[in-house]
N, C-alpha and C positions, 0 to 999 in steps of 0.2 A: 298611191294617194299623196298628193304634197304636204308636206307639213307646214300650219302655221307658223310664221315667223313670231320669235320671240321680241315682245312690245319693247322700242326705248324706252318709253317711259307709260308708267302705270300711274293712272289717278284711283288714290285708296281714301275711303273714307272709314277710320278703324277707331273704335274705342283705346284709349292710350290712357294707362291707369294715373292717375292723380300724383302720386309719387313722392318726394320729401317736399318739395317746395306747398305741392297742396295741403299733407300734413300741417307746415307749418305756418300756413295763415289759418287755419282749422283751429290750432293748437292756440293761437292768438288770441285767434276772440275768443275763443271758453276763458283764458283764463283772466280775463278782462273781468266777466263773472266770478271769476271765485277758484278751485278747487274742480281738477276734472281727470278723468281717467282714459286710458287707452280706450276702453270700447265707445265713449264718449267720441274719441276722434274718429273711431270707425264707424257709426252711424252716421256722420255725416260727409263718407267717401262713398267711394265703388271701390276701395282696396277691403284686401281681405285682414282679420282682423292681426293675424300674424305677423304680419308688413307693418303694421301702424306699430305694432309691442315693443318691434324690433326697433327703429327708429327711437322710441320714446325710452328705451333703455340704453342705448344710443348718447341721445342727449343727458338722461342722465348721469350716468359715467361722463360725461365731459364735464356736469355740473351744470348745465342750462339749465336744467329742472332739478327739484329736490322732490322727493316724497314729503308730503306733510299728513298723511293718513294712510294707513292698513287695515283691510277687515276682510273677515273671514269671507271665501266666495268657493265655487267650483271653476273647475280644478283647482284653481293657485288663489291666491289673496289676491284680493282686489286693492290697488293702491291709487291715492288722489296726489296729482302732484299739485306744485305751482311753478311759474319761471323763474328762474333769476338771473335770466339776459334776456333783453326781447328785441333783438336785429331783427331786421325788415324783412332780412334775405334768410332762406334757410339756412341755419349752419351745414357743412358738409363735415358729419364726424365719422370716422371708421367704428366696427363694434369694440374695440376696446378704448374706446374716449377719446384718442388723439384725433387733431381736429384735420381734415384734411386742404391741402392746396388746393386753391381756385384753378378753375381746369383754362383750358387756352381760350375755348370760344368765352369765357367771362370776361376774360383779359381783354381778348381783340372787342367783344362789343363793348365795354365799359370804355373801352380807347376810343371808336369812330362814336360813341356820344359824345365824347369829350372833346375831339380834334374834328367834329363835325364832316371834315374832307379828309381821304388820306391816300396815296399809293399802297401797293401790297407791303413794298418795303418797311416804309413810315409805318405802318400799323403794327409791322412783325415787332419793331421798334418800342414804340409805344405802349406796348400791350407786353413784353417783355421784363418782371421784375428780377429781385432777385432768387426769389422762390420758384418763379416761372418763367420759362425761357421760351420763345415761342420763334418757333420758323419763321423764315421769310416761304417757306414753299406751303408749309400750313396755313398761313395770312394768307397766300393766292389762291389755296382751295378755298379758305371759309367765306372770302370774297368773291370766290366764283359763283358758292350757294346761293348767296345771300343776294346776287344782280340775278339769282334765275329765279328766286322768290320775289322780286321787285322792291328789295329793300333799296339797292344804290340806283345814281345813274352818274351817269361818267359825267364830267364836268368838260374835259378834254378826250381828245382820242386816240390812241395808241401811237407812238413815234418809235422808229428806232432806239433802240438802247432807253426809252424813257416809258416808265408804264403808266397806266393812265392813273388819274387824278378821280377816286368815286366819293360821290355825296352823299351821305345819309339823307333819305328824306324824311322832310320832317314831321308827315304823315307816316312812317312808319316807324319812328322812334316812340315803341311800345311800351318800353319802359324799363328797369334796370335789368332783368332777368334775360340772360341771350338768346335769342333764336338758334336752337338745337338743330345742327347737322346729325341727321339719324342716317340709321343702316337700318334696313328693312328683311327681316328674315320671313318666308312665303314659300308655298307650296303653289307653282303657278303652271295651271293643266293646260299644256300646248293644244290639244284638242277642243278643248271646249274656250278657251281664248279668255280665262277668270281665274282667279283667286280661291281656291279650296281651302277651307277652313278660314282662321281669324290670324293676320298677322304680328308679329311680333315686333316691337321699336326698339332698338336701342341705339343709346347716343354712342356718335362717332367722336372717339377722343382726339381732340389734336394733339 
């Protein structure tokens, strides 16, 4: 009996959990309100309430948040914080406070907003600080993704020795948070030609 051939490409529609970014508009407006606590962010997620703890002891150990109240709870106290930074963008902190470096795909899309058109190179460029150094061969993958998601279109087309020239459109300039190159981990049943079970996202670091 032949075997199905294994799909190039699989269209998945998967729950993909809410994560710090979601925490941290959650965590914004409560505290807009006043005084709010971890399970406070966890009822208004799909994360479990572990993830959110983690995160909010997280921040504060960096000092974003302070406790302003304790009281007695099961198992542990129960504590209110408030902020005392309110960036727009999640912070990225490690669990011991330090804050972490913007990853490469933040750099390159915060460059093709800003320089509107760019070659692989120009972006690798651009999106290059001194905290973060970003390939030119990383800038060609995450500009590969991003023309097969229909974020660019080429302005010119490809010439010897010269790469092409892609435009942000201005339709899908979504906003300052980058379009996540994932890797997709699955269990995928040759036989039956589907997805068993629920698959797993994570981001591909440049």
């Amino acid at each position: 009996m032949a075997r199905r051939p294994t799909p190039d490409h699989v269209s998945l529609t998967v729950r993909v959990p809410r994560g710090h970014e979601g925490f941290w508009r959650i965590i914004r407006d409560l505290d807009e309100a006043g005084p709010w606590t971890s399970s406070d962010v966890a009822d208004r997620t799909n994360a479990a309430l572990a993830s959110v703890a983690d995160y909010v002891r997280r921040l504060a150990k960096a000092g974003i948040c302070a406790v302003v109240d304790a009281r007695s709870g099961l198992p542990h106290l129960v504590k209110s914080y408030r902020l005392t930074e309110r960036p727009t963008q999640a912070p990225r902190v490690r669990r011991d406070g330090t804050r972490s470096k913007p990853t490469g795909q933040e750099q390159m899309w915060r460059a093709l907003r800003s320089l509107g058109a760019a070659t692989y190179p120009e972006l690798a460029l651009a999106a290059s600080t001194d905290e973060v150094t970003v390939d030119p061969v990383a800038a060609k993958t995450y500009i590969k993704m991003l023309v097969k998601a229909g974020y660019l279109v080429a302005l010119a087309q490809e010439r010897s020795n010269t790469p092409v020239l892609w435009r942000l459109k201005p339709s899908m300039n979504t906003g300052p948070l980058p379009p996540l190159v994932m890797r997709t981990k699955m269990v995928w049943d040759q036989n039956e030609g589907r997805v068993v079970g629920e698959p797993r996202l994570e981001e591909a670091r440049s």
